[in-house]
N, C-alpha and C positions, 0 to 999 in steps of 0.2 A: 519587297513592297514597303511604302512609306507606311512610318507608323500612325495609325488615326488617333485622332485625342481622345485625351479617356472623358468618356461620356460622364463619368465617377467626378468628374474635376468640372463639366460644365453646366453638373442639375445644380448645385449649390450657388453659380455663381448667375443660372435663370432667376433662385430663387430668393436670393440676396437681391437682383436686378428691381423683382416685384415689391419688396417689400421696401426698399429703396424709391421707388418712385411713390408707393403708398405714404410712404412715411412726407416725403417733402411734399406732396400733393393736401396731404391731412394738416400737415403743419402751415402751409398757405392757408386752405379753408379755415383753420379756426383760428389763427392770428387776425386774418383778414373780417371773420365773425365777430371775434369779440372785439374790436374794438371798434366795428359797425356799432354793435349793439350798446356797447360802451358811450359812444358819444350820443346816440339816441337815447338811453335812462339820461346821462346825467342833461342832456340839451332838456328833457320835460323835466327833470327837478329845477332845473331853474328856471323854467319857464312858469312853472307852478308856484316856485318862491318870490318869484316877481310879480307876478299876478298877487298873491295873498299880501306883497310886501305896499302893492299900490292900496290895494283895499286897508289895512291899515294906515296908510300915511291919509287917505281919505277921511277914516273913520275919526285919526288925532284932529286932523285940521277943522272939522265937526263937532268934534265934543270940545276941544279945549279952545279957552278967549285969548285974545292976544297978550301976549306976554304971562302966559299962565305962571302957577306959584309951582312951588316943587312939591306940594301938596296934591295938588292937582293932576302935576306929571305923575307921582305915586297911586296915585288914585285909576288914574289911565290905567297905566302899568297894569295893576293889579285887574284892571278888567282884561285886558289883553291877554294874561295870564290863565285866567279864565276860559275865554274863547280859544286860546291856543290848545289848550290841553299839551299831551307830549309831540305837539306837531312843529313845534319852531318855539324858540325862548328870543326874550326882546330885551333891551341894552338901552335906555335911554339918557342920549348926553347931553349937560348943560353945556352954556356958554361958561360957566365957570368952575368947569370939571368935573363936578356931580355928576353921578348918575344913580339910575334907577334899575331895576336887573330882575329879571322874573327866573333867574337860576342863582344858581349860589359858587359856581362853577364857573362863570362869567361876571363880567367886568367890563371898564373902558379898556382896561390894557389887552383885552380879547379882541376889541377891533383891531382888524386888519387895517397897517398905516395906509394901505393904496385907496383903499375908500376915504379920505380926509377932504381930498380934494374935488373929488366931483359930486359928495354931499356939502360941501360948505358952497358951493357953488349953486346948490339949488339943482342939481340932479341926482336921480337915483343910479349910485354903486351898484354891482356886482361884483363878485371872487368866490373863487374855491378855496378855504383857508381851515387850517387846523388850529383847533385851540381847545386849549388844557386836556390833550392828548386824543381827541377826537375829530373827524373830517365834519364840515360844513358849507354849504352854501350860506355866505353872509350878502345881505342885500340892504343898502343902508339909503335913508333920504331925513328930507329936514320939510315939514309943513312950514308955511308965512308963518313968523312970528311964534316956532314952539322949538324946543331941542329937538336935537337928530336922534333918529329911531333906525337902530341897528338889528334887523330880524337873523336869527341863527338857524339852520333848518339843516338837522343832523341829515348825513349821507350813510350812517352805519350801516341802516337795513340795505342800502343800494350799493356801498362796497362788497356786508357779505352775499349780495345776489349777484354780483358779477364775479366774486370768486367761485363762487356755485357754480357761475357758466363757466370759468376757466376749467376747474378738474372735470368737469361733463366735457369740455371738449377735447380735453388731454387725451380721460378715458376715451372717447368716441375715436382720435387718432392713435393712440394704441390700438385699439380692438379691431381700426383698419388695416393696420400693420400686420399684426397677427394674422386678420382672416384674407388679406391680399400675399401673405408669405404661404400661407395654404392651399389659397388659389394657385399661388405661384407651381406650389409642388405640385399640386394635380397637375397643372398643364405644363409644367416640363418635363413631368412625366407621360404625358401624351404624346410631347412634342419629341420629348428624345426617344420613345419607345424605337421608330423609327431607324432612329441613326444609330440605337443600340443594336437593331436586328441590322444594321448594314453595317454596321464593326464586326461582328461575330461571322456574318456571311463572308467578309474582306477576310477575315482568320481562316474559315474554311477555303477559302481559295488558296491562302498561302500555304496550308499544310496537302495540296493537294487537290483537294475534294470538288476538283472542276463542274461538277453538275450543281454545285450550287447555285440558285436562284430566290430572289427575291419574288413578294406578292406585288401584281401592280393595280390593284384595285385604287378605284377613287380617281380624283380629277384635280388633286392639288399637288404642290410642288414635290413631296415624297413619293408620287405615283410613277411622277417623270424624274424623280431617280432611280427608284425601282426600275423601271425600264431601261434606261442608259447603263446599269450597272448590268442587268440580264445580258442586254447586248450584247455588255465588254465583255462579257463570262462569255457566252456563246462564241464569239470571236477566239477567246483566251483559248477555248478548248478547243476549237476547231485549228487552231495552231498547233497548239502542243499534241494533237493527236497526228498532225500532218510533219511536225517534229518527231515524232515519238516512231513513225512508219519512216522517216527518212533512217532516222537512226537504227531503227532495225534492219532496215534493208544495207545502210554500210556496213553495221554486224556481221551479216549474213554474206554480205560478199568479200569481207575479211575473213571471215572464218572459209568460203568458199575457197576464194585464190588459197588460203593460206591450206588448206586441207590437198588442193589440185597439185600445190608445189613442192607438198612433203613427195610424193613419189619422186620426180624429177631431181628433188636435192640431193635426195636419200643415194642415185646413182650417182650425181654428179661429185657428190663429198666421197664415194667410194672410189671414183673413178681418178679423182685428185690426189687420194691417197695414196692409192697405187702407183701415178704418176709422179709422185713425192719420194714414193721409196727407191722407183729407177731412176730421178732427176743425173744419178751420178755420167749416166753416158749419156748427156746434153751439154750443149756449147752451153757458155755463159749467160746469153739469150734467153733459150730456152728455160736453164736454170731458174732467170728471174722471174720468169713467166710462170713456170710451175709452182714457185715459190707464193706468186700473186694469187695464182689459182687455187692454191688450197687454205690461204689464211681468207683470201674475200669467198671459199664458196662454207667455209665453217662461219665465218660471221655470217651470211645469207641462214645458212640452215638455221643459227639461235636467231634470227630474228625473225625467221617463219616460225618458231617452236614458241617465241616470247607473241607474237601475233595472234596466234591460237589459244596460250592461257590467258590474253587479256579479254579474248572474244568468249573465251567461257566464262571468267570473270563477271562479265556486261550481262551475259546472257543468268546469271544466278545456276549456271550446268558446274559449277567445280567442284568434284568430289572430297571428301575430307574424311580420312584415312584415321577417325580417333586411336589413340594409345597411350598409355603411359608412357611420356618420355620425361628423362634424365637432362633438365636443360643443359647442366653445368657440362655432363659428358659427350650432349649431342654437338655444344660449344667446340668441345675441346674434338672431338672426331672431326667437324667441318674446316678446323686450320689446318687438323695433320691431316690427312687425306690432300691436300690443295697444294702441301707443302710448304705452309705458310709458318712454320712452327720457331723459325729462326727472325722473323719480321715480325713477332706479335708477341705482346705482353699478356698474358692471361692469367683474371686472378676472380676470386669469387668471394662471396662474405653472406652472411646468414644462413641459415637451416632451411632446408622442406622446399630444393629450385626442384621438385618433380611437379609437373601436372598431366593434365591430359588434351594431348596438341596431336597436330599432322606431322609427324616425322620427317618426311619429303617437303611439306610447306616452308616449316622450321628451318630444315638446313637451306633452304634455297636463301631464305631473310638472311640469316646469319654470313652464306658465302656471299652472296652481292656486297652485304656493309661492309665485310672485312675487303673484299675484293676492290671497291670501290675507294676504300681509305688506302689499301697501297696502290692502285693507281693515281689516285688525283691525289692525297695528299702526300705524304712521309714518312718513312718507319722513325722509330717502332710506332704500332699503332697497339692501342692498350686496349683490352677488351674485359669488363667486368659483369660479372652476372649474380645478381644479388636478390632477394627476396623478402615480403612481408607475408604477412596472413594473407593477405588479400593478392596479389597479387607475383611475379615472378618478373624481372629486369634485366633486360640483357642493354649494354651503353657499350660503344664502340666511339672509338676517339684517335685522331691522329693528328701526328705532333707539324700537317703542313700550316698553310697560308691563312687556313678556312675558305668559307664560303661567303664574298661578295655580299653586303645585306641586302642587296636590290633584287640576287638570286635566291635569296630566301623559302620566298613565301612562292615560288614556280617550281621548289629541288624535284618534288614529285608528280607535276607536271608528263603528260608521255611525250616522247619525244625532244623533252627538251633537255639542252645543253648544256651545262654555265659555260665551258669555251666554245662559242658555234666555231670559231678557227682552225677548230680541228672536228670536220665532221665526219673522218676519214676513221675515229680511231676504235677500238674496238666493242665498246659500247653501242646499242643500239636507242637510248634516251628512254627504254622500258622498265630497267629492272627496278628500279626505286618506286615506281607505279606500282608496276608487281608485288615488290614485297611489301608496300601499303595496304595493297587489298590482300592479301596472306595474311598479315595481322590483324585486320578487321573482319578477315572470316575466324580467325580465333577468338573474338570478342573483342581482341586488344586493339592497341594503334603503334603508329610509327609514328617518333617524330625527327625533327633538327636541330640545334639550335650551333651560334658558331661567332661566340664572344670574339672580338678584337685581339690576335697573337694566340688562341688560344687553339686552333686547328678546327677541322667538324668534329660534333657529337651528334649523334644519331644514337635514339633512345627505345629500345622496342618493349613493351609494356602486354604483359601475356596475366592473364585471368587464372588464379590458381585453382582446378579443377578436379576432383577425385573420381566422378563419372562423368560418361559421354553425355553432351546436349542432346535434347531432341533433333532427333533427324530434318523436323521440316521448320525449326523453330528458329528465330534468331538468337547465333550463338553466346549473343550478349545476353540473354534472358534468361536466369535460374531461376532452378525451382526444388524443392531438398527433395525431391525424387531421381530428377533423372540428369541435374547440372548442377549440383552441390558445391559451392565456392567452400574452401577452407577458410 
């Protein structure tokens, strides 16, 4: 089953999504705010210093006579000064560079040059300009017949209130960030709750657990996965149970034929036998015939004998004979017995190869590997059996070709071959199956491997035991009562 993404990887990136569109969403509204607002103060400050600035150039061209004294301009000033209070300060210039100043801070050289020419012109200036280190609206005009009158109208109090709205908007789009990264977690936590109970349900399928089912309550799109997923399940398990009955029924009729045929062999390999030992008064015919007879009815009988342990095998029915065995001696018993004693290298290294195994299971592993390296590979074939704490190694090795990498990962495969070419020979494509599952009912495993020039190794890996497992337990499972590993 494909693997689902981890839900672990896609709340953070809901909720990084949320705060992400909060953030650039906050940051439009208040750029876009304040500099609304920004051009609406400063448009009524100068609309107010225009306004105040006409009112004055009214009030000059009023109080003072044509071609007034600088006495006079002074005099103005000073009232001007007056009525201004700290609302705007005035700059009064002659035509011959004089001026008159109701700050002390200002000057002619504070007028902004861009106003020059559309008060000497007989209009009134406008500009936003800084001088002697502070922001103003300066608004300048000239009455008939008097100097030009330069009004300054500080902007302080209206930079720091639009700074004021800056950090309130900032704050205001963090605090959106924040409580939309919030929202975010609750509702990707709603949202994935879901897809975390259909990962977990998807787990339960794959370790088995076919009756799993999802809720399909509700009427949004998780309802109608919940359903499709049930479905599949119900489907899934109506297969595998309709699997599960084919495959016991093959069982069952392998183990049947193979059970019907043990009598039949059992006469026919007697009967071969006998035939075998009077072959001598048979024409040459005959002879071959007899010959055929009893090598193909002994390969028939082991592969009704190897048919029946694989169907107890499937079936979890193979008895297992605990005892103390002696790996290193049951080693060395399974080549001399075979006759194998002149085609096999055997040596052993570390302390403590006894544990607690099937006797019968054991030697069956050991005769196939060894058996199998001098047929398909090459004498000598080297066998070593070596031990840790933890476990007990028997490695069988021979000096042929090796194995193919393409036949690798199929060696234990039933039935199969690495030369199909020869499917005549005395192998039935079980025993390596067999002695897999022998190894795996003693806790251990089988394995292969089969470097470039270096021949097969085949590696059998047994669980060092001091007591018998439980009877109904899996043999891999200790426990320091009744399956005590050393």
């Amino acid at each position: 089953m494909a693997r689902l993404v981890s839900v672990s990887r896609l709340r953070p990136r809901l909720v990084a999504t949320f705060a992400l569109v909060a953030a650039l969403t906050s940051a439009a509204v208040a750029i876009t705010s304040y500099y609304i607002t920004r051009g609406v103060v400063l448009q009524r400050a100068e609309s107010a210093a225009l306004e105040e600035t006409q009112a004055v150039l009214t009030d000059a061209a009023a109080s003072l006579p044509p071609s007034p004294s600088r006495a006079q301009v002074a005099e103005l000033v000073e009232r001007l000064k007056v009525r201004a209070g700290a609302e705007f300060d005035v700059v009064a210039v002659n035509d011959d560079g004089n001026f008159d100043t109701t700050s002390l801070s200002l000057s002619a050289e504070s007028v902004p040059g861009s106003l020059a020419g559309p008060v000497d012109a007989g209009r009134i200036g406008l500009v936003r300009a800084s001088a002697a280190g502070r922001p103003f609206v300066v608004v300048g005009g000239r009455p008939a017949g008097a100097p030009a009158f330069y009004l300054f109208f500080p902007l302080r109090d209206v930079e720091q209130d639009l700074e004021l709205l800056r950090n309130v908007l900032a704050a205001a789009g963090a605090a959106a960030v924040v409580l939309s990264a919030a929202v975010g977690a609750l509702a990707a936590g709603r949202v994935l709750r879901p897809l975390r109970e259909t990962r977990n349900a998807a787990h339960r399928l794959e370790v088995g657990l076919l009756g799993t089912r999802l809720p399909e309550g509700g009427g949004d799109e998780f309802a109608d996965l919940g359903h499709a997923f049930n479905r599949m399940a119900e489907a899934l398990e109506a297969s595998m149970g309709e699997l599960r009955e084919l495959e016991g029924s093959h069982r069952r009729f392998v183990a049947d034929v193979s059970h019907e045929l043990r009598t039949p062999l059992t006469a026919l390999t007697t009967a071969a036998d006998v035939l075998d030992a009077h072959r001598d008064g048979l024409d040459d015919a005959g002879n071959r015939a007899a010959r055929l007879l009893v090598r193909e009815s002994h390969r028939l009988a082991t592969l009704v004998e190897d048919l029946m342990e694989i169907s107890r095998l499937d079936a979890g029915a193979a008895p297992m004979a605990w005892e103390p065995v002696d790996v290193v001696a049951l080693v060395g018993a399974a080549v001399a017995t075979r006759g194998w004693g002149d085609r096999v290298q055997m040596a052993s290294s570390g302390e403590g190869q006894t544990t607690i195994a099937d006797h019968r299971r054991l030697d069956a592993i050991v005769a196939n590997l060894v058996g199998n390296a001098l047929e398909h590979g090459r004498p000598p074939v080297r066998l070593l059996v070596t031990a840790t704490p933890e476990e007990v190694i028997v490695v069988v090795n021979d000096a042929g070709s090796g194995i193919p990498p393409d036949h690798l990962d199929r060696v234990f495969d039933r039935f199969y071959k690495a030369d199909p070419a020869r499917p005549g020979g005395r192998g039935s494509g079980l025993g390596l199956a067999i002695a897999r599952e022998n190894a795996r009912l003693h806790g251990g495993d089988l394995t292969v491997s089969s470097p470039p020039g270096s021949g097969a190794t085949f590696t059998l890996r047994l669980p060092r035991r001091v007591a018998e497992p439980l009877p109904a337990g899996d043999p891999t499972v200790t426990t320091a009562r009744h399956d005590r590993v050393l």
